[in-house]
PDB file of N, CA, C and O in Angstrom:
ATOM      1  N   UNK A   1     -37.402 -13.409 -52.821  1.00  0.00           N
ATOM      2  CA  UNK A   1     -36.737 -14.365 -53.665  1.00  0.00           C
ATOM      3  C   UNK A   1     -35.237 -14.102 -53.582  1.00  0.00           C
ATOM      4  O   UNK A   1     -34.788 -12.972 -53.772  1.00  0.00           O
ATOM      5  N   UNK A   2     -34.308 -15.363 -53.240  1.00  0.00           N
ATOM      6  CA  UNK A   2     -32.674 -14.702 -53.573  1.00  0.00           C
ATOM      7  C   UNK A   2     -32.601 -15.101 -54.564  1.00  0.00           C
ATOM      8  O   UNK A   2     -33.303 -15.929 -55.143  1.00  0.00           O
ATOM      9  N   UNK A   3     -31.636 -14.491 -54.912  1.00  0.00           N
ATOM     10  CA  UNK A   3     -30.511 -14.339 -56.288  1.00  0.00           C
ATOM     11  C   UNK A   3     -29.681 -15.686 -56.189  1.00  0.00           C
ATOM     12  O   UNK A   3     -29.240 -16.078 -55.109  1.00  0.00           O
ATOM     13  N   UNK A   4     -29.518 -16.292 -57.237  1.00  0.00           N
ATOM     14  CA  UNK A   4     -28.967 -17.659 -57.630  1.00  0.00           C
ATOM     15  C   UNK A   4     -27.899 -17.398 -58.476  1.00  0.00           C
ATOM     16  O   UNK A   4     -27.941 -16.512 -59.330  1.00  0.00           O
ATOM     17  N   UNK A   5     -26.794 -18.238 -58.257  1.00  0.00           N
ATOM     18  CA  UNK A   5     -25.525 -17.602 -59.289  1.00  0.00           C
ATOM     19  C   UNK A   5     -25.987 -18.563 -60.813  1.00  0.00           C
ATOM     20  O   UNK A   5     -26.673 -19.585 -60.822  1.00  0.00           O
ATOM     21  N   UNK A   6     -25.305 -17.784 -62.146  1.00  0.00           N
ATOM     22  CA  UNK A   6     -25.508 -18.424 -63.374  1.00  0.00           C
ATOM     23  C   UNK A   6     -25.518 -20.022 -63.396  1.00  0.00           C
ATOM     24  O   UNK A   6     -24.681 -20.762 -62.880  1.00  0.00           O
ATOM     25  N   UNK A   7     -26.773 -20.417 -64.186  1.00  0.00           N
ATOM     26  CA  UNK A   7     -26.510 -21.668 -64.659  1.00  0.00           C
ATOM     27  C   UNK A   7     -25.840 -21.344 -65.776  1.00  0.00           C
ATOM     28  O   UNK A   7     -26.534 -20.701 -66.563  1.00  0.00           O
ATOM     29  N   UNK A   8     -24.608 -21.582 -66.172  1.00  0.00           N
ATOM     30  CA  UNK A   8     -23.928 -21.826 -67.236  1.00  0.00           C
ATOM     31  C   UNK A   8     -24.265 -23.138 -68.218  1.00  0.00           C
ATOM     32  O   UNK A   8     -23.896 -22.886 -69.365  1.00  0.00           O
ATOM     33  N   UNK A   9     -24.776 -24.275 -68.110  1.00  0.00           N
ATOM     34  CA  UNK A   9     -24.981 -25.283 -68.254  1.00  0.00           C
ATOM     35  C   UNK A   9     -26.193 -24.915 -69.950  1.00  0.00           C
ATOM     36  O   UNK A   9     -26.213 -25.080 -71.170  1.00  0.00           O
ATOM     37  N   UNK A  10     -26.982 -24.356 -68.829  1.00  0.00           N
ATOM     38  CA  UNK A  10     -28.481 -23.990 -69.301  1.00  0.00           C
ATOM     39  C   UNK A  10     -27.820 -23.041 -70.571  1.00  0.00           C
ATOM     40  O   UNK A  10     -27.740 -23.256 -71.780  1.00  0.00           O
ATOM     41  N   UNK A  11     -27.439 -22.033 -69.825  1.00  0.00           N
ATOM     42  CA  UNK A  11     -26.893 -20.083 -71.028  1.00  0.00           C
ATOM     43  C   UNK A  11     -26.373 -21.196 -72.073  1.00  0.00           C
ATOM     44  O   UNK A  11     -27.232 -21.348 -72.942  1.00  0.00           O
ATOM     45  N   UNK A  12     -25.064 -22.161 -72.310  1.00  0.00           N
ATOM     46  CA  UNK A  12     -24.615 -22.394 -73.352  1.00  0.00           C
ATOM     47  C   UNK A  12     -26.036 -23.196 -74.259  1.00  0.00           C
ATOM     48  O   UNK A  12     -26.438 -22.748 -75.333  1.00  0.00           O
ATOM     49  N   UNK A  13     -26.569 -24.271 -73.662  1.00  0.00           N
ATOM     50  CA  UNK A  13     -27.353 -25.466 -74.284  1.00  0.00           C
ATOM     51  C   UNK A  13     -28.480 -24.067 -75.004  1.00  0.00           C
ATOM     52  O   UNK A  13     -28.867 -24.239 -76.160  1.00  0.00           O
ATOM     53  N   UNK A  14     -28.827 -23.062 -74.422  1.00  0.00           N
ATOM     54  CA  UNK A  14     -30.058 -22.005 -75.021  1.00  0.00           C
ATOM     55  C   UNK A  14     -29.433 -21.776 -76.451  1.00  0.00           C
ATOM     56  O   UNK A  14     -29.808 -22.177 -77.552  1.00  0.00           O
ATOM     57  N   UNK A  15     -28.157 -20.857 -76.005  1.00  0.00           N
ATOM     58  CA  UNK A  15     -27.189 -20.483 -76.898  1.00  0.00           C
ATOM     59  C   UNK A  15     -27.047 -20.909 -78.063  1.00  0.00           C
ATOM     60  O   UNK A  15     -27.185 -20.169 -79.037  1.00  0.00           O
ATOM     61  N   UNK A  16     -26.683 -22.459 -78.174  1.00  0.00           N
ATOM     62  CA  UNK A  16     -26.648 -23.394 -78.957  1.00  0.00           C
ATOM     63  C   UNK A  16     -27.925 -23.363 -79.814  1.00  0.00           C
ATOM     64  O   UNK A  16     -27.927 -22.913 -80.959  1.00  0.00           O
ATOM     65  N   UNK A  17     -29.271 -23.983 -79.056  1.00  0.00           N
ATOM     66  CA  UNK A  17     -30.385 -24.162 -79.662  1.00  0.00           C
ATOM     67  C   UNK A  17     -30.768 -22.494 -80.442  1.00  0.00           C
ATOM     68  O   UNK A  17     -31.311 -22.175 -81.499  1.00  0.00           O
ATOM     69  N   UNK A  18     -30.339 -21.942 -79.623  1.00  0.00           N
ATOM     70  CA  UNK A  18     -30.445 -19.927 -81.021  1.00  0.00           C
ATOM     71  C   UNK A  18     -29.620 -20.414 -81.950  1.00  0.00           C
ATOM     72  O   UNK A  18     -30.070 -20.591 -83.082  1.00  0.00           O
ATOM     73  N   UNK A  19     -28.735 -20.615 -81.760  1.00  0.00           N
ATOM     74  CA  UNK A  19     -27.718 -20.985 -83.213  1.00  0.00           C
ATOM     75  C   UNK A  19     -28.080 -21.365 -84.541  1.00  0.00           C
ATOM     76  O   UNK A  19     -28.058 -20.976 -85.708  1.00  0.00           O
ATOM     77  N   UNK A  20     -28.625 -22.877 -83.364  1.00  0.00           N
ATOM     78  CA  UNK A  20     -29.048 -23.538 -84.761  1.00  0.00           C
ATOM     79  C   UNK A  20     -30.534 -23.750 -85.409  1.00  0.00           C
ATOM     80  O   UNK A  20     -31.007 -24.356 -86.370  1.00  0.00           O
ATOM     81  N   UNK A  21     -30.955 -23.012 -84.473  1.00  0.00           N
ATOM     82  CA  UNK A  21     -32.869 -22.275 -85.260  1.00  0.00           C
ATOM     83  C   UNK A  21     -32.482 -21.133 -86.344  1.00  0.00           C
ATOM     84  O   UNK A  21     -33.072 -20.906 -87.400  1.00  0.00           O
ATOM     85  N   UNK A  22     -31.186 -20.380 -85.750  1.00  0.00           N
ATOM     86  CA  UNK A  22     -31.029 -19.605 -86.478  1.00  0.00           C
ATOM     87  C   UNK A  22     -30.800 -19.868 -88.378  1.00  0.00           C
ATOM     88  O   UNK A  22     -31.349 -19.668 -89.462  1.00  0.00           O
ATOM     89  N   UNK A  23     -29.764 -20.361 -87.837  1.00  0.00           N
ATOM     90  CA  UNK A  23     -29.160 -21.292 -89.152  1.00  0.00           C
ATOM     91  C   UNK A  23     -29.944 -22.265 -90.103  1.00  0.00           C
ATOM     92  O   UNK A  23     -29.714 -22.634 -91.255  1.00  0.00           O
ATOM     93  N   UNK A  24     -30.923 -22.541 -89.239  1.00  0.00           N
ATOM     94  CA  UNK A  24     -32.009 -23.430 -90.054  1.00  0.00           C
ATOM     95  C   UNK A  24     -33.005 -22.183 -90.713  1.00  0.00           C
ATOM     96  O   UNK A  24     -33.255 -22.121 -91.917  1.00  0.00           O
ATOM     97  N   UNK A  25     -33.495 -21.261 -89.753  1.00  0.00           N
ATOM     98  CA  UNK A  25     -33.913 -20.156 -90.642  1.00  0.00           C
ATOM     99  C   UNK A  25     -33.494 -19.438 -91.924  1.00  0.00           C
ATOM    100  O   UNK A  25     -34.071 -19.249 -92.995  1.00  0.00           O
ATOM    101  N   UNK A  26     -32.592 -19.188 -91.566  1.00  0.00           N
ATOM    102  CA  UNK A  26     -31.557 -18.476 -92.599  1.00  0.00           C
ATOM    103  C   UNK A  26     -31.331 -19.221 -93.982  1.00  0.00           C
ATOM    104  O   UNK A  26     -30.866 -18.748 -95.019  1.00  0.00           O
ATOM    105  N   UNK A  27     -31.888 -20.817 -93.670  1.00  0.00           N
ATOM    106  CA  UNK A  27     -31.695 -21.304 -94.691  1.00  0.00           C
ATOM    107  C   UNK A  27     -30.193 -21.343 -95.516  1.00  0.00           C
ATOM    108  O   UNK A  27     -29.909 -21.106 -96.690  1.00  0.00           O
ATOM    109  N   UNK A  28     -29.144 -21.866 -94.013  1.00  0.00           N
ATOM    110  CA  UNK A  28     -27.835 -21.981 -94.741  1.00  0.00           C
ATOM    111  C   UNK A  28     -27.278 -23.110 -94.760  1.00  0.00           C
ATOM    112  O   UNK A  28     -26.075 -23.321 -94.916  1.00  0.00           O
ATOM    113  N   UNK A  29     -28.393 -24.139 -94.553  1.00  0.00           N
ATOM    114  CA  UNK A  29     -28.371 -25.342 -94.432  1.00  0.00           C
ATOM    115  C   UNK A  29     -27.430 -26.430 -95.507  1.00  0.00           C
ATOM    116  O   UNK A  29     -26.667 -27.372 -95.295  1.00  0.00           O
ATOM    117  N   UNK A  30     -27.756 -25.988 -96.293  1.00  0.00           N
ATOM    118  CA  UNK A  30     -26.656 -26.611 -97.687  1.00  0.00           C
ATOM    119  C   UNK A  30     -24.971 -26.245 -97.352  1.00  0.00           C
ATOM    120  O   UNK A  30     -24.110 -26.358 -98.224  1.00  0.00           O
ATOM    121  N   UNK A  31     -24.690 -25.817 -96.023  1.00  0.00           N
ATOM    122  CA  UNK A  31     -23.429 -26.667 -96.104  1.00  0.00           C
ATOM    123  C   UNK A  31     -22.978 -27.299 -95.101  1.00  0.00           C
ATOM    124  O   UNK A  31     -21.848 -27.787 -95.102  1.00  0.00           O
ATOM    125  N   UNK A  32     -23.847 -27.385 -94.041  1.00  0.00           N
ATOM    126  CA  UNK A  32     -24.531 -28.848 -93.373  1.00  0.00           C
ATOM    127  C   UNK A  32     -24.236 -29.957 -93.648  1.00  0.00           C
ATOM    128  O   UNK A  32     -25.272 -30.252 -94.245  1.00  0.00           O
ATOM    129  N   UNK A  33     -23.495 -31.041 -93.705  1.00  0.00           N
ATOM    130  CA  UNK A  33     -23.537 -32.166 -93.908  1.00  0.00           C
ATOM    131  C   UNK A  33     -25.074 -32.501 -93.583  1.00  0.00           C
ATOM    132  O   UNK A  33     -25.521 -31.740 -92.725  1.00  0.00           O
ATOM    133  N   UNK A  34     -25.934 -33.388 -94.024  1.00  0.00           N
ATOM    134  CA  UNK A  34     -27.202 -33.422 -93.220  1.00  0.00           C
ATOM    135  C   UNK A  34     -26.816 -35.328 -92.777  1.00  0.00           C
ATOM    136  O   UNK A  34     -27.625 -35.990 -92.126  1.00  0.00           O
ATOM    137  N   UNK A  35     -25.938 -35.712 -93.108  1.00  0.00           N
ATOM    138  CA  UNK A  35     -25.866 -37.200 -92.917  1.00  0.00           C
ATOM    139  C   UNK A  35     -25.138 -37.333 -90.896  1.00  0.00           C
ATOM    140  O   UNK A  35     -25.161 -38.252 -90.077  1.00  0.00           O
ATOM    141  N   UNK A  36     -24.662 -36.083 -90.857  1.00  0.00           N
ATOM    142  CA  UNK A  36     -24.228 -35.515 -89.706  1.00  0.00           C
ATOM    143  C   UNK A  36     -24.939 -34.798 -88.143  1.00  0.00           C
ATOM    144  O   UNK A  36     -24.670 -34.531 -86.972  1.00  0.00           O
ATOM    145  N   UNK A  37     -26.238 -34.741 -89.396  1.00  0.00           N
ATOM    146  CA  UNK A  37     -27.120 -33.943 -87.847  1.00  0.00           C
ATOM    147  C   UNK A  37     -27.793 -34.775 -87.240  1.00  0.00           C
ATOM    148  O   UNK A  37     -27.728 -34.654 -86.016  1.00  0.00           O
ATOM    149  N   UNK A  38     -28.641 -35.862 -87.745  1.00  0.00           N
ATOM    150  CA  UNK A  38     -29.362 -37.137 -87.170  1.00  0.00           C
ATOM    151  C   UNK A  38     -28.466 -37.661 -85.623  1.00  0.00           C
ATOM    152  O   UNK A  38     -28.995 -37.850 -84.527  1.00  0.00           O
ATOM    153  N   UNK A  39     -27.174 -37.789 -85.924  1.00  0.00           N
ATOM    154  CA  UNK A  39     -26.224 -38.018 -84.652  1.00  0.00           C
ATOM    155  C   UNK A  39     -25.665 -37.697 -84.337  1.00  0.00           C
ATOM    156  O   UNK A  39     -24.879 -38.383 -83.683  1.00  0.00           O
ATOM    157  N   UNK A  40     -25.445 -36.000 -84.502  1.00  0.00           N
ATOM    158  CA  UNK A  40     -24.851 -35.315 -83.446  1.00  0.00           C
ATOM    159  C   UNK A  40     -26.113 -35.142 -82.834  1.00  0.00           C
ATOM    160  O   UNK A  40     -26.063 -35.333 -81.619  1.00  0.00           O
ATOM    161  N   UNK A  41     -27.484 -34.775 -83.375  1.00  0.00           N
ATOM    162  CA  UNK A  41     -28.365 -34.558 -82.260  1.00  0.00           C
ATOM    163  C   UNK A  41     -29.152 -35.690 -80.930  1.00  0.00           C
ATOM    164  O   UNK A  41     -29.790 -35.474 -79.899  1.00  0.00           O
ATOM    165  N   UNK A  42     -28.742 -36.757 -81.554  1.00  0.00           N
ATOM    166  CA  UNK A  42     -28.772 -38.384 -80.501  1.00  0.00           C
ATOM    167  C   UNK A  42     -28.168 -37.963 -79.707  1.00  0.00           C
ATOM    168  O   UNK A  42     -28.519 -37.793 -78.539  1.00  0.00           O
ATOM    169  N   UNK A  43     -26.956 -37.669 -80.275  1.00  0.00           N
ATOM    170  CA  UNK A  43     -25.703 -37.338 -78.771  1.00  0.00           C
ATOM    171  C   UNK A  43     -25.825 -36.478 -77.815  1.00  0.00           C
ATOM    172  O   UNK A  43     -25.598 -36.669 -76.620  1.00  0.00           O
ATOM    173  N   UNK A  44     -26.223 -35.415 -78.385  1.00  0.00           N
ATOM    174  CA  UNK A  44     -26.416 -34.113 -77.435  1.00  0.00           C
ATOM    175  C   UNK A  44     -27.506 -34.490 -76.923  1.00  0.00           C
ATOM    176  O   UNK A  44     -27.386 -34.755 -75.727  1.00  0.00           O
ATOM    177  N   UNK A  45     -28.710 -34.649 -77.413  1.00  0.00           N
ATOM    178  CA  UNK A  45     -29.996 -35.338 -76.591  1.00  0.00           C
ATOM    179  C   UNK A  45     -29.522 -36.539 -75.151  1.00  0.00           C
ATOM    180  O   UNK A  45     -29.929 -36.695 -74.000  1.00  0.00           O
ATOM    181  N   UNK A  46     -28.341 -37.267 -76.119  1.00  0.00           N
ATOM    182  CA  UNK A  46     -28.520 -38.572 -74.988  1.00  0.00           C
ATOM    183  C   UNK A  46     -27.374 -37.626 -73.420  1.00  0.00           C
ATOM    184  O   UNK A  46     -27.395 -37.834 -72.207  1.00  0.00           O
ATOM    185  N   UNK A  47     -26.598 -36.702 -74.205  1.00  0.00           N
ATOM    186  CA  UNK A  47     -25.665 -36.039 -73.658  1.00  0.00           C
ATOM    187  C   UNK A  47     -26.804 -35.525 -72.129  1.00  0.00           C
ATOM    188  O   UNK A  47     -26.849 -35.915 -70.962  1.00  0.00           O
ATOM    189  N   UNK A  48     -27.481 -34.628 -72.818  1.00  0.00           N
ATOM    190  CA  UNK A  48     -28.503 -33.844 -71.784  1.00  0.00           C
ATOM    191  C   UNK A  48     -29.209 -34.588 -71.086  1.00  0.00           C
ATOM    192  O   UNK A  48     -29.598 -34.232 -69.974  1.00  0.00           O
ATOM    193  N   UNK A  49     -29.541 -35.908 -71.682  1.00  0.00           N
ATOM    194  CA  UNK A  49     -30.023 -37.227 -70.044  1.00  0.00           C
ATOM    195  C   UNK A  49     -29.431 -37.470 -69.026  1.00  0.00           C
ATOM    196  O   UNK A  49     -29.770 -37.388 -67.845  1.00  0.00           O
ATOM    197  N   UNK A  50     -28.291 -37.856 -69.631  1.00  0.00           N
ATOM    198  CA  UNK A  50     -27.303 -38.083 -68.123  1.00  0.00           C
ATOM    199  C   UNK A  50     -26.828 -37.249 -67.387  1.00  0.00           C
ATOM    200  O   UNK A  50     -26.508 -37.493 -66.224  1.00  0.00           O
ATOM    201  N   UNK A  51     -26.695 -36.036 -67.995  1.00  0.00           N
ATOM    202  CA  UNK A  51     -26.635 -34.591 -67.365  1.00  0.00           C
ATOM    203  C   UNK A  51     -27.835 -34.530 -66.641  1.00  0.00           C
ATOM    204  O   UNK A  51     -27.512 -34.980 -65.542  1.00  0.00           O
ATOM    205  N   UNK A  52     -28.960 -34.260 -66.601  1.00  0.00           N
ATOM    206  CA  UNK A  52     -30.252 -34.351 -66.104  1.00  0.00           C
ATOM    207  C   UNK A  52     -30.574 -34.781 -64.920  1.00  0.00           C
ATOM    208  O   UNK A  52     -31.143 -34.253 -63.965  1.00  0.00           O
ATOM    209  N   UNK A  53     -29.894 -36.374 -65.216  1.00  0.00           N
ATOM    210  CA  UNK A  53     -30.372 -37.705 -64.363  1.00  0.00           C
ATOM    211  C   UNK A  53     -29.791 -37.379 -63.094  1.00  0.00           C
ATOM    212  O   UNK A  53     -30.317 -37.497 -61.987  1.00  0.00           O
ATOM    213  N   UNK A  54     -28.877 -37.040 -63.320  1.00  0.00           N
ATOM    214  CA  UNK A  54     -27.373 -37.234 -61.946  1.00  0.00           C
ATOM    215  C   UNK A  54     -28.323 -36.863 -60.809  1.00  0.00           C
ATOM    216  O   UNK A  54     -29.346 -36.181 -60.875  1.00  0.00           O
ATOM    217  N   UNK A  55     -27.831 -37.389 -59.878  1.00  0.00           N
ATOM    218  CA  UNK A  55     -28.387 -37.050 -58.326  1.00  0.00           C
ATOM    219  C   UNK A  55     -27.497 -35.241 -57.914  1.00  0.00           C
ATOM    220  O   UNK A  55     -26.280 -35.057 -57.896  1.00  0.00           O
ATOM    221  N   UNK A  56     -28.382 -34.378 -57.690  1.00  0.00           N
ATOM    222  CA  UNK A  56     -27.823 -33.148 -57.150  1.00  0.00           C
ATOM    223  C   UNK A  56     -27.506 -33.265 -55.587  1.00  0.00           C
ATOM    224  O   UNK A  56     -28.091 -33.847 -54.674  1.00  0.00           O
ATOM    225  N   UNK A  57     -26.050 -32.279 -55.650  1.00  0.00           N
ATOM    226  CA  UNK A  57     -25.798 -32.530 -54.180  1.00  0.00           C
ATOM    227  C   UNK A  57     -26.494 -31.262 -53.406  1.00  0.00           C
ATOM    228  O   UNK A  57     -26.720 -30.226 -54.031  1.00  0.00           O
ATOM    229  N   UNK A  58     -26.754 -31.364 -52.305  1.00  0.00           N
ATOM    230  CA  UNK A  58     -27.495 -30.615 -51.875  1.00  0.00           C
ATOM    231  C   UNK A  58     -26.838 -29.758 -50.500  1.00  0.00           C
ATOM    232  O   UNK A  58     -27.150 -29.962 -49.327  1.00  0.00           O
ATOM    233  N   UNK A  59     -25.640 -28.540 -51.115  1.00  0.00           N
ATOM    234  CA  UNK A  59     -24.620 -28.317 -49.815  1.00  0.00           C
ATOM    235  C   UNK A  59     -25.197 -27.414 -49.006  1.00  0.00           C
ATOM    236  O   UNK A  59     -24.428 -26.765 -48.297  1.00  0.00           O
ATOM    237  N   UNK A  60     -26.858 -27.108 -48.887  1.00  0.00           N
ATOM    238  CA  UNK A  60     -27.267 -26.381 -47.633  1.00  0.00           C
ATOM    239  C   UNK A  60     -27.227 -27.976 -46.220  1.00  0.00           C
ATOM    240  O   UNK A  60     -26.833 -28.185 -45.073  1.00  0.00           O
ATOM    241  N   UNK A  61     -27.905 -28.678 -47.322  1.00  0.00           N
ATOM    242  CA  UNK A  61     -28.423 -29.724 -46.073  1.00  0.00           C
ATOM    243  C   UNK A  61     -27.437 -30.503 -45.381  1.00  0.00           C
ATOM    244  O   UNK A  61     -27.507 -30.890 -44.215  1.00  0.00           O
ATOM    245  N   UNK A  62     -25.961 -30.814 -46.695  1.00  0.00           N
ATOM    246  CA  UNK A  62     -24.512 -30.751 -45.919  1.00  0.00           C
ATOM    247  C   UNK A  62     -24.205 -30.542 -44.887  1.00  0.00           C
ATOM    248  O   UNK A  62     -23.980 -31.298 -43.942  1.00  0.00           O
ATOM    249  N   UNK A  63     -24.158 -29.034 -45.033  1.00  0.00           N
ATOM    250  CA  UNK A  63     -23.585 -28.026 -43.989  1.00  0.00           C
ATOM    251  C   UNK A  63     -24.893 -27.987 -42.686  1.00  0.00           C
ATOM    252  O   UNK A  63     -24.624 -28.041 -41.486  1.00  0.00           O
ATOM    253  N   UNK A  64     -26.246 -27.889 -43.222  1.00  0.00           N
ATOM    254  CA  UNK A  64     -26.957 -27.850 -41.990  1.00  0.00           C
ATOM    255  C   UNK A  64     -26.755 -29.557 -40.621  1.00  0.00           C
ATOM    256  O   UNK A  64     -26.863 -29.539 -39.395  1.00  0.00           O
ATOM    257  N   UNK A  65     -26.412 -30.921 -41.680  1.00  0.00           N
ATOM    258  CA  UNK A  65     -26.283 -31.957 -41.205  1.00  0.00           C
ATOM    259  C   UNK A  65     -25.012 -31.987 -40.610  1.00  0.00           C
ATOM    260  O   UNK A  65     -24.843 -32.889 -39.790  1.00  0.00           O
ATOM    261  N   UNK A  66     -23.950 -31.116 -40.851  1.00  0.00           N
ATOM    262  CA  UNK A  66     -22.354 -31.097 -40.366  1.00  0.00           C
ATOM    263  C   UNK A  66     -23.054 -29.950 -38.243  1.00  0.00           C
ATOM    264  O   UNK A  66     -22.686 -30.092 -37.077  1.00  0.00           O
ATOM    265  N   UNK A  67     -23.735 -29.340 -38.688  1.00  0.00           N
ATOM    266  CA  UNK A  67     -23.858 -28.478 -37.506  1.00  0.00           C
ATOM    267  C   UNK A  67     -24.616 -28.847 -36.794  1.00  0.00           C
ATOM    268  O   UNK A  67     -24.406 -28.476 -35.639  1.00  0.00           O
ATOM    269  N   UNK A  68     -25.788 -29.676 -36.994  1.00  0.00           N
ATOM    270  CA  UNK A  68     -26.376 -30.608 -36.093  1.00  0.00           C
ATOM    271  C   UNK A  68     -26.066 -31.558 -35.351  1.00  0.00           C
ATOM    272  O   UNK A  68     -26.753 -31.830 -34.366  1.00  0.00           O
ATOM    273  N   UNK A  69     -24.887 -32.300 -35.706  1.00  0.00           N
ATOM    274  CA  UNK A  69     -24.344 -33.246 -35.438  1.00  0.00           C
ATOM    275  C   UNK A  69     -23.424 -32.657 -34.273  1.00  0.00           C
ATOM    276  O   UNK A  69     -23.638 -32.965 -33.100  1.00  0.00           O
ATOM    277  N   UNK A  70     -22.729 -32.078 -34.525  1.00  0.00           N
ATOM    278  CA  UNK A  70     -21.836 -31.346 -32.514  1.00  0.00           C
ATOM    279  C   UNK A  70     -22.705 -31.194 -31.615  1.00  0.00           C
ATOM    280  O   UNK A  70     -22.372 -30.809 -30.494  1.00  0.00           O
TER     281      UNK A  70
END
């Protein structure tokens, strides 16, 4: 198996979701706006679709299609 460099993408969005399990545990919720979480979490949800969706570029097959070609 090789070694893959950090998804950073992923570490923060985990990060985040510890946060705020945490915080919901902890029961420190009362100073939460709660009229506030319904759509920040739409956003970040709709945020992480289009993040998702995107077509990945793929720079082995790039570079293997740049050396085939000479």
């Amino acid at each position: 198996m090789e070694r893959h460099g950090a998804d950073l993408f992923s570490l923060l969005s985990g990060l985040l979701t510890l946060g705020l399990g945490l915080l919901l545990l902890s029961g420190g919720v009362s100073q939460v706006p709660m009229e506030w979480v319904g759509p920040a979490v739409a956003i970040g949800v709709g945020i992480l679709i289009v993040v998702a969706a995107r077509p990945k570029r793929d720079t082995d097959m790039n570079a293997a299609s740049a050396t085939n070609e000479v």
